[in-house]
C-alpha angles and dihedrals in degrees: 000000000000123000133161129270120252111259088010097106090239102317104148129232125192118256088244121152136220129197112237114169092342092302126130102233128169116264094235086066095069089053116103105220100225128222116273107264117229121216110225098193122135088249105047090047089054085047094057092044109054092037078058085046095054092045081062103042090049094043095247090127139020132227085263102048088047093051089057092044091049088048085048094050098046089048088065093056105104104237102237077062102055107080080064103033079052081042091055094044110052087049080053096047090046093053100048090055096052088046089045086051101047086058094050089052099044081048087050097049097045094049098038079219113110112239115273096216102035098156109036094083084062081042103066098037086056088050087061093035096061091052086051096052093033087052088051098046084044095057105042078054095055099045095045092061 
């Protein structure tokens, strides 16, 4: 009989039994569950940003909570992945605030009126930006040693 894995989002595993100990156990406990892998892929990191960017334009996070999903999510970047996954992401983030700015001024020229908020696009990406560079520097620390 075939049932999930804990933890494996319905993937089966056969009913299968090993011996530990002399104990009849189920097979799936002598799986290790492995780390989630991260794509670090152009478009996946696009993809992460700007999710993180639209739980903060629609108020479902806050700087704060952006800034510790960002810090889990660089932690699961295999190291040797990082230089391009922070490669990836500075040419995201960029990117975002041209195009951010290009809007404000689009906005600014159409209204006659200055953006009330000029800075806070820059703001946020720097945001992301710093617990990149503090997780690097974090990690090159931590593997030297």
């Amino acid at each position: 009989m075939d049932r999930p894995l804990p933890g494996s989002q319905g993937l089966a595993v056969s009913s299968t039994y090993g011996l530990d100990d002399r104990l009849l156990i189920p097979a799936w406990k002598f799986l290790k569950i492995m780390p989630q892998e991260v794509s670090v892929s152009y478009q996946a990191i696009k993809s992460k940003v700007y999710r993180l960017i639209d739980t903060l334009v629609v108020g479902d996070k806050s700087e704060i909570e952006v800034q510790e999903s960002i810090r889990r999510w660089w932690e699961l970047i295999h190291p040797a992945d990082r230089p391009i996954a922070q490669k990836y992401l500075q040419l995201v983030l960029d990117r975002s605030c041209t195009a951010l700015d290009a809007i404000e001024e689009g906005l600014t020229d159409a209204t006659n009126h200055e953006a009330s908020c000029r800075s806070d696009s820059a703001k946020a990406f720097k945001l992301v930006e710093r617990v990149v560079k503090q997780n690097t520097k974090h990690t090159v620390l931590s593997s030297s040693i």
